[in-house]
C-alpha positions in Angstrom: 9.9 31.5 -12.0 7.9 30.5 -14.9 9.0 26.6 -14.8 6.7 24.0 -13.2 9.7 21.0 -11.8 7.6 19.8 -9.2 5.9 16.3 -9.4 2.7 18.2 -9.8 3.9 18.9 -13.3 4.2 15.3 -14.3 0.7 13.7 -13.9 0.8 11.8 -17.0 -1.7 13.7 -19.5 1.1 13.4 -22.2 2.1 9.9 -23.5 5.7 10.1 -22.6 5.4 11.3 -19.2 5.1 9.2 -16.6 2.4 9.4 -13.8 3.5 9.5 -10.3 1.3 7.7 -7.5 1.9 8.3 -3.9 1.5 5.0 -2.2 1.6 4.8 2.0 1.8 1.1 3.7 -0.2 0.8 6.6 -0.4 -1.6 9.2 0.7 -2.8 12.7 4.4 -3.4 13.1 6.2 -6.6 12.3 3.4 -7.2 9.7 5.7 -6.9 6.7 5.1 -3.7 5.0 8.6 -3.0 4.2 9.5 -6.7 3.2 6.8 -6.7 0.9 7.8 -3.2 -0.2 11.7 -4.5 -0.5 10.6 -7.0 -2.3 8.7 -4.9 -5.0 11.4 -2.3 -5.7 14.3 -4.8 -5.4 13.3 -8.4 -6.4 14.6 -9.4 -3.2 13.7 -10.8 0.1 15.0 -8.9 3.3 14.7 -11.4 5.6 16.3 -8.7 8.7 13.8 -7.1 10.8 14.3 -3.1 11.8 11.2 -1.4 13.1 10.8 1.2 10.8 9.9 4.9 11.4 9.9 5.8 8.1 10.9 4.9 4.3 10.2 6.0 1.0 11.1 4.1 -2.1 10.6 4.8 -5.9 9.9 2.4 -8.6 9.1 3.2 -12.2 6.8 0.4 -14.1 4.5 -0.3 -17.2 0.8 -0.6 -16.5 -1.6 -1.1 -19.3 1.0 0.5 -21.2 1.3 3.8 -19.7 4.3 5.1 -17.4 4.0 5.1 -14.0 6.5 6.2 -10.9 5.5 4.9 -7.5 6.1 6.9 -5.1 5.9 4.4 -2.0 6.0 5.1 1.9 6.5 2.7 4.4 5.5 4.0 7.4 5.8 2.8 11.0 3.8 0.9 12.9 3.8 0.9 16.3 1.5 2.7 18.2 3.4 5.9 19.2 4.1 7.0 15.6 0.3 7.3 15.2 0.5 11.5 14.8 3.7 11.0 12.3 1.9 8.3 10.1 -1.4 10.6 9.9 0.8 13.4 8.2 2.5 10.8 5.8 -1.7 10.1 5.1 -2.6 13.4 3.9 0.1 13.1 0.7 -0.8 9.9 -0.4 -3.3 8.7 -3.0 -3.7 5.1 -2.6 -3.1 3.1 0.7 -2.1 -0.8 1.1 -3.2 -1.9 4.5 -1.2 -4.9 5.4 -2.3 -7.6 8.5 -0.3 -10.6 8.7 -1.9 -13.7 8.5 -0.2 -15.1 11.3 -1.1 -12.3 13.4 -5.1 -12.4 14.6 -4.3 -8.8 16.2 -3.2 -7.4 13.1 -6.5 -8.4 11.2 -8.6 -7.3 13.7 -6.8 -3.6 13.7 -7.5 -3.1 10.1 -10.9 -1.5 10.2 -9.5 1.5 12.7 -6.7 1.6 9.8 -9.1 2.2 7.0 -10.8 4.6 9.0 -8.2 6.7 10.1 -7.2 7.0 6.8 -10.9 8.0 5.4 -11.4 10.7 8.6 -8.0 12.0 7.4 -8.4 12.1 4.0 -11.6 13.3 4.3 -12.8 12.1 1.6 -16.1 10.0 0.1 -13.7 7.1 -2.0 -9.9 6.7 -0.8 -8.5 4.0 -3.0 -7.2 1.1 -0.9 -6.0 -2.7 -0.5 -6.7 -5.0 2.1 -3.2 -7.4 1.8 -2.8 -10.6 4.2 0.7 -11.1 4.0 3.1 -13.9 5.3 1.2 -16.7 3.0 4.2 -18.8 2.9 3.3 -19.9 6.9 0.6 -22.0 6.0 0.9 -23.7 9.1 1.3 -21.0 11.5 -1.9 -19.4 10.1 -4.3 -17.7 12.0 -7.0 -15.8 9.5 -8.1 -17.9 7.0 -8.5 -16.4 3.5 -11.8 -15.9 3.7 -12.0 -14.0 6.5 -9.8 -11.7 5.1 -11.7 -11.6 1.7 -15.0 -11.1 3.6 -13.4 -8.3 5.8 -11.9 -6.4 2.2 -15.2 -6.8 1.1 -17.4 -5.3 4.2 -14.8 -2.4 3.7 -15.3 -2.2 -0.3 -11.4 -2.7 -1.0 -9.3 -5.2 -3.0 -8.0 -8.1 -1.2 -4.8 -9.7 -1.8 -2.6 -12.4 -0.1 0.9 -12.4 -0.4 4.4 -13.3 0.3 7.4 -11.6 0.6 9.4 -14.4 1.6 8.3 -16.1 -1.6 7.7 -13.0 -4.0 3.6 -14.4 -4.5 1.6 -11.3 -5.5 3.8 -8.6 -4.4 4.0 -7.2 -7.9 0.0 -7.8 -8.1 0.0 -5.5 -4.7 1.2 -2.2 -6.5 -0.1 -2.8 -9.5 -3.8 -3.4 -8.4 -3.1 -0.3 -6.0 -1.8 1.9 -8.9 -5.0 0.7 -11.4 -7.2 1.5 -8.2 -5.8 5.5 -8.0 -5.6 5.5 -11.9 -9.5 4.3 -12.2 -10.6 7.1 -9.4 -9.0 9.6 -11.0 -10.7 8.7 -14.6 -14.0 8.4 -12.6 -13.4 11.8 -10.6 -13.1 13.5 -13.7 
């Protein structure tokens, strides 16, 4: 009918529009996608677990001066949502893989996470972010830092560790994931 009001027709090419950035949170369940994701949009810690199937959340921010809209889905974890989360996949532009590090089984499912994503996607470059969440339980740690930056690095991603307990880097999450999509895009040009 003439009048674009999809998303589509806000990508941010004018200075006043905001961009909008499809986001999906990956990982194995009880890792802490959707408390670091609650954290982000809310500034609060949600400290009740619910296995989630699905969630989507939107939060509008400033980066490098520009508008963006963040259009972020929290998908499920366990094992027989696999189908579900590989649809959820196919919309999104950038992708935060989350292990925590308290959880040895989480880390080591990360590589068939990445992969997934790149056979459905499809695609040469996906933007992505390794995150090692739950840094507040020092003591109940079992994958060191390193391990984690090495692993991000063998997979050519960002690495960040976080907490959503205690708010560390979960703003620095989204916004490295947004500059990530943002710098493709530029590049892909």
């Amino acid at each position: 009918m003439g009048c674009a009001s999809s998303s589509e027709s806000k990508q941010g090419d004018g200075e006043n529009s905001p961009r909008e950035i499809k986001v999906v949170m990956l990982g194995n369940g009880g890792v802490g996608k959707s408390a670091i994701t609650y954290r982000f949009v809310h500034s609060k810690f949600n400290d009740t677990y619910n296995p989630t199937i699905e969630d989507s959340y939107r939060k509008d921010l400033k980066l490098d001066g520009q508008s963006i809209t963040l259009d972020i889905l929290d998908t499920a974890g366990q094992e027989e949502y696999i189908e579900l989360r590989e649809v959820y996949m196919r919309g999104g532009e950038g992708f935060i893989i989350v292990y925590s590090i308290t959880d040895k089984k989480s880390f080591k499912e990360v590589p068939e996470f990445r992969e997934r994503t790149m056979r459905v996607k499809d695609k040469e470059y996906v933007p992505m972010i390794l995150v090692g969440n739950k840094a507040d339980l020092e003591q109940q740690r079992q994958v060191s830092k390193s391990e984690g930056e090495e692993l991000a690095k063998s997979l050519g991603m960002a690495f960040i560790e976080t907490s959503a307990a205690t708010g560390l880097n979960t703003d620095e999450v989204f916004q490295t994931i947004a500059r990530t999509v943002l710098k493709g895009k530029k590049s892909s040009k």
